[in-house]
C-alpha positions as CSV (number, residue, x, y, z in Angstrom):
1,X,-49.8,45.7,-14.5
2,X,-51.1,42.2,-15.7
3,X,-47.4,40.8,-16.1
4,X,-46.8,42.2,-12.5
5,X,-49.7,40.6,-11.1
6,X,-49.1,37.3,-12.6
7,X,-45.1,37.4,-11.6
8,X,-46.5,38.0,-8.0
9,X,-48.8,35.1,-7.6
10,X,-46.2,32.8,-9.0
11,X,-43.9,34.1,-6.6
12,X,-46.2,33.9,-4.0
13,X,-47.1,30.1,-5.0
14,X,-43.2,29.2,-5.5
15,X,-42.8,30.5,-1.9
16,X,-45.4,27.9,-0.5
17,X,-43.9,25.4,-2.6
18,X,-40.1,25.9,-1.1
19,X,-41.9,26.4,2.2
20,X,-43.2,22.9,1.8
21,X,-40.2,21.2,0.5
22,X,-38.1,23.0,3.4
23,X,-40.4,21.1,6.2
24,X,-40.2,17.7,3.6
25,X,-36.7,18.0,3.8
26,X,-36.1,18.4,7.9
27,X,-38.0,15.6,7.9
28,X,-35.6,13.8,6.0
29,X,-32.7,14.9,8.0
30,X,-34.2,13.2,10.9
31,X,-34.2,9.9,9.3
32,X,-30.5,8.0,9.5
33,X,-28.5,8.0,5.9
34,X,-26.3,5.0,5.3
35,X,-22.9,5.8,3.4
36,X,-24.2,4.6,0.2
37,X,-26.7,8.0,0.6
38,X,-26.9,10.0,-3.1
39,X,-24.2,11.6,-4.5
40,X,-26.9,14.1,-6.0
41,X,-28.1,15.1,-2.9
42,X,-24.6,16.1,-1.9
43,X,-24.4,18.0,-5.4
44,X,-27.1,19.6,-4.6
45,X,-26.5,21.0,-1.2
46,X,-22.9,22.3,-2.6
47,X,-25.2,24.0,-5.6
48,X,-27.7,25.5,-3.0
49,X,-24.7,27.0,-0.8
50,X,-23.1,28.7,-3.7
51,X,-26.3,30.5,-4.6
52,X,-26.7,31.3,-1.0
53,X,-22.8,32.9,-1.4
54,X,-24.1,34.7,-4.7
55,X,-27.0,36.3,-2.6
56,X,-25.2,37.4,-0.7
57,X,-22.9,38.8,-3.3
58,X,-25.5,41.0,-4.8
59,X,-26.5,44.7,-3.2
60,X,-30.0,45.0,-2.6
61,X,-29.7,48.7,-3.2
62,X,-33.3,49.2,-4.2
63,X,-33.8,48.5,-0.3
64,X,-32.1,51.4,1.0
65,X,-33.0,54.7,1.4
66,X,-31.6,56.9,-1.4
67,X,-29.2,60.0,-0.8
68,X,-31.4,62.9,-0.8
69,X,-28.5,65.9,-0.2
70,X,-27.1,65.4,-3.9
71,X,-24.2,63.0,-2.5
72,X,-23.7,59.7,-4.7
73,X,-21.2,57.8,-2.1
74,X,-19.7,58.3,1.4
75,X,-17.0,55.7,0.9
76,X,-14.8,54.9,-2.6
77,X,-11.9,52.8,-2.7
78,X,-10.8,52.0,-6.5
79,X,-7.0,50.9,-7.9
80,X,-6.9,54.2,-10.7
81,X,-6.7,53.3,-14.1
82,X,-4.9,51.0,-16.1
83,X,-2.0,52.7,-18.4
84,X,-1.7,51.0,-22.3
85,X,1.7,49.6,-22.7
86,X,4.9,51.8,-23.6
87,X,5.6,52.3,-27.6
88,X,8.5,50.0,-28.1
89,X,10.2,51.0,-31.3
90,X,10.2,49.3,-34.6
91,X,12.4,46.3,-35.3
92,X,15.9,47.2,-37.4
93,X,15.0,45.1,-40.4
94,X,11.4,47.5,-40.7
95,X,11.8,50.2,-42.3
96,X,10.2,53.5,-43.6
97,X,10.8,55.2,-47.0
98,X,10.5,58.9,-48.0
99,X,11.1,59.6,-51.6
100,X,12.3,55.9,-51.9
101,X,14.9,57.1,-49.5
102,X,15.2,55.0,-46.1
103,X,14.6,57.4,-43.1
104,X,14.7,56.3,-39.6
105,X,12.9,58.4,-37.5
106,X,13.0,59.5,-33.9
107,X,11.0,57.6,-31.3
108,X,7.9,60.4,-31.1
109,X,7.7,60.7,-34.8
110,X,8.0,56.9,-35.5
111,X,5.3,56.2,-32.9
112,X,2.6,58.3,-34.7
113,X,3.7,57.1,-38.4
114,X,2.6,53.4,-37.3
115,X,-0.8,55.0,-36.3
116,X,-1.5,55.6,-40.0
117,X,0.6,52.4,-41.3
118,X,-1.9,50.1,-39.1
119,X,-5.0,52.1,-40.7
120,X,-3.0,51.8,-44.5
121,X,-5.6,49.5,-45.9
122,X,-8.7,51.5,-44.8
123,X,-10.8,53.7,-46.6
124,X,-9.7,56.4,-44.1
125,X,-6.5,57.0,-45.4
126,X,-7.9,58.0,-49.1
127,X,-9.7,60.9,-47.6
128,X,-8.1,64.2,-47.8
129,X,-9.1,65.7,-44.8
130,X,-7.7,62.9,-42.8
131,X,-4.3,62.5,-44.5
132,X,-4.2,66.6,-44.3
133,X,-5.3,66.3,-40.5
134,X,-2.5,63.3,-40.2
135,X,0.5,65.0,-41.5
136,X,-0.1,68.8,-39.8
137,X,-0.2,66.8,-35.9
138,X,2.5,64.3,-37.7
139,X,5.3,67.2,-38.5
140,X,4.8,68.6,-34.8
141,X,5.9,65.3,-33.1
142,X,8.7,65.7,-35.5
143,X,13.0,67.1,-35.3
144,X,13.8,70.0,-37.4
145,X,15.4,67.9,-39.5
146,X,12.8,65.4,-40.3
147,X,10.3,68.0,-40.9
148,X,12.4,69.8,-43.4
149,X,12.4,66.1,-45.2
150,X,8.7,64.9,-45.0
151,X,6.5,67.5,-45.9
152,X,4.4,65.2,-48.5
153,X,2.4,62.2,-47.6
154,X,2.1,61.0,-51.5
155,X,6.2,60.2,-51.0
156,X,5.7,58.2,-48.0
157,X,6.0,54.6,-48.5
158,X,4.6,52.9,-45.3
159,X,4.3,49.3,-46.6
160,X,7.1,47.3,-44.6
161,X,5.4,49.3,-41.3
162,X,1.9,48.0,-41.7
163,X,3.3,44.4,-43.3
164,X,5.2,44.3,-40.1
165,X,1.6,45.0,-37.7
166,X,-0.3,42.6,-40.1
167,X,2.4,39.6,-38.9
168,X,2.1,40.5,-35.7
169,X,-1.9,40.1,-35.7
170,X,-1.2,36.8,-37.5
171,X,1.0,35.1,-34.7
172,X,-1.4,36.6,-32.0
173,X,-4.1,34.5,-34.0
174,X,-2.1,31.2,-34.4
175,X,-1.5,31.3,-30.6
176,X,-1.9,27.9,-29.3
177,X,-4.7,26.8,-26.8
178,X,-2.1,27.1,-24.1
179,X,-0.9,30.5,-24.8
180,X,-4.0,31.8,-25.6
181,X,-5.1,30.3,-21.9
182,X,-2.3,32.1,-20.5
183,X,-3.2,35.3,-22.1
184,X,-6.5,35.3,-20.8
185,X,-5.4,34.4,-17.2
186,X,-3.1,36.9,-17.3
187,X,-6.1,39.6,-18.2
188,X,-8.1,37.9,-15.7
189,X,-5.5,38.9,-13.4
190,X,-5.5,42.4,-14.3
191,X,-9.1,43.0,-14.5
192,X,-9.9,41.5,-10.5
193,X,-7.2,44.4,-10.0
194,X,-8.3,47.1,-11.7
195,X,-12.2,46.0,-13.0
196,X,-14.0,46.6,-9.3
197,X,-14.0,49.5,-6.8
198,X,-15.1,49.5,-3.2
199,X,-18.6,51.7,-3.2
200,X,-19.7,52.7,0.1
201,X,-18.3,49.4,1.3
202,X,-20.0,47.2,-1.5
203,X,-17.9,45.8,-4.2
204,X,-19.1,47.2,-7.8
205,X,-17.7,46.2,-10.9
206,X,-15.6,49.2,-13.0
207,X,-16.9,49.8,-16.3
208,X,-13.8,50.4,-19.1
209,X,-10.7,50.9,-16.2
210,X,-8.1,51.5,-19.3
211,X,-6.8,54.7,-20.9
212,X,-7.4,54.4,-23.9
213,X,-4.1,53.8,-26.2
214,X,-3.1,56.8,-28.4
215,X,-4.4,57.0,-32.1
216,X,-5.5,58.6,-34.7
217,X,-8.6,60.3,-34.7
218,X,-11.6,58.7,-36.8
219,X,-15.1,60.1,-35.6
220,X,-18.4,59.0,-37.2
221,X,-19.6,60.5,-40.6
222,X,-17.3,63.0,-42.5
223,X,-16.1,64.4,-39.3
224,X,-13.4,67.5,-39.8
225,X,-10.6,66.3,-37.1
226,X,-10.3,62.8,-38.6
227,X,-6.9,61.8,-38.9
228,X,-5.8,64.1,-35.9
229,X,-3.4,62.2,-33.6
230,X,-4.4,61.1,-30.0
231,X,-2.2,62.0,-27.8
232,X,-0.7,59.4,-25.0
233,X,-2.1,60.2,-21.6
234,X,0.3,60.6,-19.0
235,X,-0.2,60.3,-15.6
236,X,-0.1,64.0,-15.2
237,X,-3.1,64.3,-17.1
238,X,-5.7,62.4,-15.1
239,X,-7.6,63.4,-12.1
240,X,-8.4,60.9,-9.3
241,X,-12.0,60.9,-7.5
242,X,-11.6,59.0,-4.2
243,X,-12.9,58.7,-0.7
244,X,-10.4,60.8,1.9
245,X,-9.6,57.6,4.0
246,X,-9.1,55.5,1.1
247,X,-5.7,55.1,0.3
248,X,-4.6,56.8,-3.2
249,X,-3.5,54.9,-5.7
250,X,0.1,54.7,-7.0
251,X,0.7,56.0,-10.3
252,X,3.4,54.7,-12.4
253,X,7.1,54.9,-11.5
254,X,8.5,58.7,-12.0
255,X,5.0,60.2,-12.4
256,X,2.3,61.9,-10.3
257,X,-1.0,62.6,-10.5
258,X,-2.3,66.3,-12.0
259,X,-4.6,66.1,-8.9
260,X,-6.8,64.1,-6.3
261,X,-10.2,65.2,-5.7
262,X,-12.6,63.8,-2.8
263,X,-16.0,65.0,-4.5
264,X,-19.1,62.3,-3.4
265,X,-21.4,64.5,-5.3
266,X,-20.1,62.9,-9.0
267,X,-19.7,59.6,-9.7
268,X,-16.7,59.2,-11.7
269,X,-13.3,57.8,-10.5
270,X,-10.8,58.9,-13.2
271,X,-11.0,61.9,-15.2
272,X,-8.9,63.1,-18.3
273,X,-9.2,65.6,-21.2
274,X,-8.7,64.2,-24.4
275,X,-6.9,66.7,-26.7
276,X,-9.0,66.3,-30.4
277,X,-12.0,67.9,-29.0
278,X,-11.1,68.8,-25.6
279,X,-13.8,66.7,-23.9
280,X,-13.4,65.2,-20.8
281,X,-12.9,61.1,-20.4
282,X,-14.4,59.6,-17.5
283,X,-13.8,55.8,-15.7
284,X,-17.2,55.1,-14.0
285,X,-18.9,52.3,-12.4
286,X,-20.4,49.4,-14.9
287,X,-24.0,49.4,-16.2
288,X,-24.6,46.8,-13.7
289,X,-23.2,48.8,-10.5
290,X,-25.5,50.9,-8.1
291,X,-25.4,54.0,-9.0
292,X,-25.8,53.0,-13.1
293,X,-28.8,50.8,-12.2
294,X,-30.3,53.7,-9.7
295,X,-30.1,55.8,-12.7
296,X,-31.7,53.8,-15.3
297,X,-34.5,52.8,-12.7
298,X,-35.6,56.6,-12.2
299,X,-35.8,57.2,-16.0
300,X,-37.7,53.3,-16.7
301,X,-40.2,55.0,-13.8
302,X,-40.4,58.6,-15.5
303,X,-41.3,56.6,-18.4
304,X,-44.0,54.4,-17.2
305,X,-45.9,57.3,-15.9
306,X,-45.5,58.7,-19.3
307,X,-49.4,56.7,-20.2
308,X,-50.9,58.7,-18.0
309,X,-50.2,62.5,-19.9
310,X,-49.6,61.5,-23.6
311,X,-53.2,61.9,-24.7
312,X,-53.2,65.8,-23.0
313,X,-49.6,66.5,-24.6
314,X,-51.2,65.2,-27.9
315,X,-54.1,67.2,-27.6
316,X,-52.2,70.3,-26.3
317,X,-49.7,70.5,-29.3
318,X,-52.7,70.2,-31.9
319,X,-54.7,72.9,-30.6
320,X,-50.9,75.0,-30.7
321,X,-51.2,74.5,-34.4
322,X,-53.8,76.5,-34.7
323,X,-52.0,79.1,-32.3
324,X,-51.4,82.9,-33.6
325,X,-48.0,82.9,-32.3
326,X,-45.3,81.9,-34.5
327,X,-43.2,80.2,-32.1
328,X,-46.0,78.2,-30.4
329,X,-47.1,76.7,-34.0
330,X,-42.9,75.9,-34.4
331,X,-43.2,74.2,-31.4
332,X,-46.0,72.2,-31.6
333,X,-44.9,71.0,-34.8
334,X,-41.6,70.1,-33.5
335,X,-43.2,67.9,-30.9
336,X,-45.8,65.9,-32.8
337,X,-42.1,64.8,-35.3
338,X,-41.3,63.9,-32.3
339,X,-43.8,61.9,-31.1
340,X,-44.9,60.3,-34.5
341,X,-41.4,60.0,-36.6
342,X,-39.5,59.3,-33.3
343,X,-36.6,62.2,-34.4
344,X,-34.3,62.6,-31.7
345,X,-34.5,66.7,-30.3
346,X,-30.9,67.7,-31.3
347,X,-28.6,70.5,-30.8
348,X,-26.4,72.8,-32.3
349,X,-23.1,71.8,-33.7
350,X,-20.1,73.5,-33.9
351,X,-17.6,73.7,-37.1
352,X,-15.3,71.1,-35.5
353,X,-17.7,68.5,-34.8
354,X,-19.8,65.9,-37.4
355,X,-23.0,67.3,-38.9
356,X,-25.8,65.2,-37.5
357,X,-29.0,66.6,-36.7
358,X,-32.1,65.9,-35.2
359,X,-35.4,67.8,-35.0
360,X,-35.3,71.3,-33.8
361,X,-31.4,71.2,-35.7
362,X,-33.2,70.5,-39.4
363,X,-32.5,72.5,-42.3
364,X,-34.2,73.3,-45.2
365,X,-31.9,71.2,-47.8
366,X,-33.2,68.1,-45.1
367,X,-36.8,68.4,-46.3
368,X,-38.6,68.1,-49.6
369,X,-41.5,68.5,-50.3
370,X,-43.9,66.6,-53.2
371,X,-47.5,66.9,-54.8
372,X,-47.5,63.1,-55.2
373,X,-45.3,60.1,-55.1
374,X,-46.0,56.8,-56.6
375,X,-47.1,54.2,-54.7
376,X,-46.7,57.0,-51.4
377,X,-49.5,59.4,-52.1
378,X,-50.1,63.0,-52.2
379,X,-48.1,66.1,-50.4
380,X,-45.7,64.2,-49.6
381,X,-43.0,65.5,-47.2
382,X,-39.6,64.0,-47.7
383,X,-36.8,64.2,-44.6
384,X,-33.5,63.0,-45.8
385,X,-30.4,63.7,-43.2
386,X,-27.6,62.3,-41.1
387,X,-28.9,61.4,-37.2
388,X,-27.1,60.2,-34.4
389,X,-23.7,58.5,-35.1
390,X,-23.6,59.5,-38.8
391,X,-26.4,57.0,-39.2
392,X,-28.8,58.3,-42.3
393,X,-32.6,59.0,-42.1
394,X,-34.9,58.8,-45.1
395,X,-38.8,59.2,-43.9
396,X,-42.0,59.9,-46.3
């Protein structure tokens, strides 16, 4: 509360200082200026009107009344999403080698082997699983013939592929100031397109407008669908979000849209579902849009108010200990990890997905237990386990 009390007074005293300089300066304007007058004073006024035009710019949102019947917009205007470019196929003189045997592949399968000759120098492609995951999507995208041929990934030679991508990121980094300038124009271009939607007649910047290009599958940690191949979305796949008097966007030439939705209680604008896991993409407003910042600002305020029932929860979950119910002691034990080791809750996984966990997911091979540690102490308890993105947590 200090902080905010301080900020106010020196907002209140920078307010009687502009006030003051305001009436200084109509003064001024009364008094006749020869042409030799200040260049900075002109400068100046130039400076002061485009922060005036940037005011104005920027939606006061925290001003408004807030939707209370669930709806996030009344109007939405947005351009769709941005497709990645067209696979254009490999250049005659690159070429790909089963058994030492040159094999030229047809455009679906030749697409997806580049996936794994860009990734040849990572540690990826030494792991089983992901070479195992590779070839099984690999042989679908591939003829009758070429799958009778390639069935072994040890016989595939994929070094004039990925020597081939590696030149490629070489010229793109020798580019010359000029080219790079034109580049970045060029992207410029695009993203005033594509990078800002109309929100209830406010412009708000998009946050990632791109499908994302097809692939192969990494995932964090030792996660079972690496090396599963992306699929490219089509324009059939997505879903458009969109005010009804907006006008629809035009998907690419040849294509349509699976389907346009009008639904101003969700705030996304595109919607796809990727095929790995089956989860659903989403193209939503930036972190610095309305309905972001409205979001954050609710939990920063749930939050604050926090101070004022911490001691009671504290209190509450060490009486539970104590409690002759089984689950009420589980609980209250779950509660004070959280609130002293900062563990995350966490959830239940299924097979297909990494094996992270957090506090009410721990399993008995995470903790260990101790009569005495050097230089720790005695019963020690020992958590040891893989968190949120793979990331590993050792605490004593």
């Amino acid at each position: 509360i200090k902080p905010l009390l301080s900020l106010s007074k020196t907002k209140e005293s920078s307010e009687k200082k502009n006030s003051s300089s305001n009436r200084s300066s109509r003064k001024i304007k009364k008094e006749k200026l020869t042409p030799t007058s200040s260049p900075i004073k002109q400068t100046t006024g130039k400076r002061k009107k485009k922060e005036e035009e940037e005011e104005e710019d920027i939606w006061r949102w925290w001003e408004e009344e807030k939707y209370t019947d669930g709806r996030k917009w009344t109007t939405l205007e947005h351009k769709g999403p941005l497709f990645p470019p067209l696979y254009e196929s490999l250049p005659h003189n690159v070429k790909f080698f089963y058994n030492g045997m040159e094999v030229k592949l047809k455009e679906a399968a030749e697409e997806i082997m580049t996936f794994y000759a860009r990734m040849l120098d990572h540690d990826y492609t030494s792991k089983e699983i992901f070479n195992n995951n590779f070839m099984s999507d690999w042989r679908k995208s591939m003829t009758q013939a070429e799958r009778e041929l390639i069935k072994d990934i040890r016989k595939c030679d994929f070094t004039q592929v990925a020597n081939y991508f590696k030149e490629q990121t070489e010229q793109r980094k020798a580019m010359t100031k000029e080219e790079k300038k034109k580049l970045k124009d060029d992207n410029e271009l695009i993203r005033k397109e594509y990078g800002f939607c109309m929100w209830d007649k406010h412009r708000q910047p998009v946050g990632n407008y791109k499908i994302e290009p097809p692939g192969l599958f990494r995932g964090r940690g030792e996660h079972p669908k690496m090396g599963c191949v992306k699929k490219r979305i089509a324009p059939e796949d997505v879903i458009i979000n969109i005010g009804r008097q907006a006008q629809i966007p035009k998907p690419p030439e040849r294509h349509h849209w699976k389907e346009i939705r009008h639904d101003n209680k969700v705030s996304w604008l595109v919607m796809w579902t990727e095929n790995v896991r089956g989860n659903n993409k989403y193209i939503m407003l930036n972190a610095s849009s309305r309905v972001k910042g409205e979001r954050d600002w609710q939990k920063y305020e749930k939050a604050r108010k926090l101070h004022r029932f911490i001691d009671t929860i504290r209190e509450s979950y060490q009486i539970d200990w104590k409690s002759k119910e089984m689950r009420i002691r589980q609980r209250a034990v779950a509660l004070y990890f959280i609130d002293k080791l900062a563990l995350r809750v966490g959830n239940e996984k299924d097979e297909d997905e990494a094996d992270t966990v957090g506090c009410c997911s721990l399993r008995i091979e995470h903790i260990k237990l101790f009569d005495k540690i050097d230089n720790i102490g005695e019963n020690v308890v020992e958590f040891d386990f893989l968190g949120k993105d793979s990331i590993r947590y050792i605490y004593y």
